[in-house]
N, C-alpha and C positions, 0 to 999 in steps of 0.2 A: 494299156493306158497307165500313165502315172502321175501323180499327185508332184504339182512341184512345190517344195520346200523352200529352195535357195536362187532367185533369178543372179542370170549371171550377171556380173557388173560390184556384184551387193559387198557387202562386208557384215551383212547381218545374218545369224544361221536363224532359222525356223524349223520344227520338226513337226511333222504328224506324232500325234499323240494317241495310238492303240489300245490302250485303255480306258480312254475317254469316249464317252458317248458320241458317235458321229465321228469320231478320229479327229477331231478338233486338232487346229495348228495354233501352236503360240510359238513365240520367243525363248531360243536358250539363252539367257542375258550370258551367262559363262560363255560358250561356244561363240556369242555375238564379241565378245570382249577379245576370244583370242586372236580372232578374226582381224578386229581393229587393230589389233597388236601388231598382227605377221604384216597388214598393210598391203595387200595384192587382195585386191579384189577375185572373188571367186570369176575363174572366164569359160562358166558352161555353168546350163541352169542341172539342179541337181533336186532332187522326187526321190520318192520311193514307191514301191508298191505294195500299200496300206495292207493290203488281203494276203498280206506273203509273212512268214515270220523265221528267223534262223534261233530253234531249240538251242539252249545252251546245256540241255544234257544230252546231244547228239555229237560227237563228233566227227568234221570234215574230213573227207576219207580221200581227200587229194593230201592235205595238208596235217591232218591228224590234231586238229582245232576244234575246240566246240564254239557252237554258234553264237553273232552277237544278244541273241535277245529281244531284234528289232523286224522290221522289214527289210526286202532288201532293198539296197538304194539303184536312184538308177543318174547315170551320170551322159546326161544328153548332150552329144558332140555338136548341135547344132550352133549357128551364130545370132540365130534372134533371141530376145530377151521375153520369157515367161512369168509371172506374175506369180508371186504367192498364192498357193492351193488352186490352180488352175489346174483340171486333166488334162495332159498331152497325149495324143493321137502318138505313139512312137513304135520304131520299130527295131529289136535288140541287132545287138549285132556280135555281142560278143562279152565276154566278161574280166574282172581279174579282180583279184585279193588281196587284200590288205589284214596285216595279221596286225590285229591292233588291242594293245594287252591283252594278249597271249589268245585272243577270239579270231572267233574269221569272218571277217568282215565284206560280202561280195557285192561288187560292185556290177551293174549291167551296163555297157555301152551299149547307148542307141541314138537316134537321129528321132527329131520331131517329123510327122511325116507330114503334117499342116504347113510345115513353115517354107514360105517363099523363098526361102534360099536354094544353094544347088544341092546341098547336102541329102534333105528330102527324099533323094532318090536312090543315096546311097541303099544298099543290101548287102554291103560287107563292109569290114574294118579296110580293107585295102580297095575298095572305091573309097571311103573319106579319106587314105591317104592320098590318090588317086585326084580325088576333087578338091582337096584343102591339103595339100602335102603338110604334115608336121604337128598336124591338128590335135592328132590322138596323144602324140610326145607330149603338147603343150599342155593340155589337160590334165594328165595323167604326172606331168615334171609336178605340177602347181599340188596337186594330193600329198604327194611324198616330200616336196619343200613344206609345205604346209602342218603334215606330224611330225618332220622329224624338225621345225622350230622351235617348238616347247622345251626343246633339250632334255634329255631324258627319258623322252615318251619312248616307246618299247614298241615302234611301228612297223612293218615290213611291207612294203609293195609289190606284189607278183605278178610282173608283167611282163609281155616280150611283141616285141612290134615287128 
């Protein structure tokens, strides 16, 4: 299960907050701002999971990164819309990395498995392309337009579909 952060559609970030009592979510106004800026709404709701952390005096021994500091996020393929700090029922499917100043940042794809869509049923990355052809490209494009608009930011995506 994961905590959603960001329903998709939104242009506002929200983060679970791990040091706060209860993991408390509020508002990044920064993160909500750049968001308005890039202008494409987030198209997949985005969580984390609260009870997970990436050490940043460990490093990634794919990538040779130390960890962001947070939980990990998880980036839900599905097409219904999730609410802020709601738990999803989901189920992974697969992962990829975002090396983002100079940390590693993993991301989980998974599928809501509540939701009445066809996705639901997916159990691999190639059923969601399978049942939504293009789905996991479109997600996955919107991450990497989305850090590398700042201009400057020092992002990599490591993906292969």
């Amino acid at each position: 299960r994961y905590v959603n952060e960001m329903p998709s559609g939104s242009l506002q970030k929200f983060e679970v907050q791990p040091h706060v009592p209860e993991n408390a979510i509020s508002e990044d106004p920064k993160g909500s701002a750049r968001l308005a800026a890039f202008g494409r709404p987030v198209p997949f709701n985005y969580g984390c999971l609260p009870q997970t952390f990436r050490d940043p005096q460990q490093m990634d021994e794919l990538y040779n990164a130390p960890g962001d500091d947070d939980p990990l996020d998880i980036l839900d393929l599905g097409c219904s819309t999730v609410g802020v700090g709601v738990v999803v029922q989901c189920r992974p499917l697969g992962a990829v990395l975002l090396i983002d100043e100079g940390q590693a940042d993993w991301k989980i794809l998974a599928v809501n498995v509540d939701e009445a869509g066809p996705l639901a049923e997916a159990r691999s990355i190639e059923d969601v392309e399978r049942i939504c052809p293009g789905r996991v490209k479109q997600c996955l494009q919107w991450i990497d337009d989305f850090k590398q608009s700042k201009g400057g930011d020092n992002a990599t995506l490591h993906f292969e579909i």
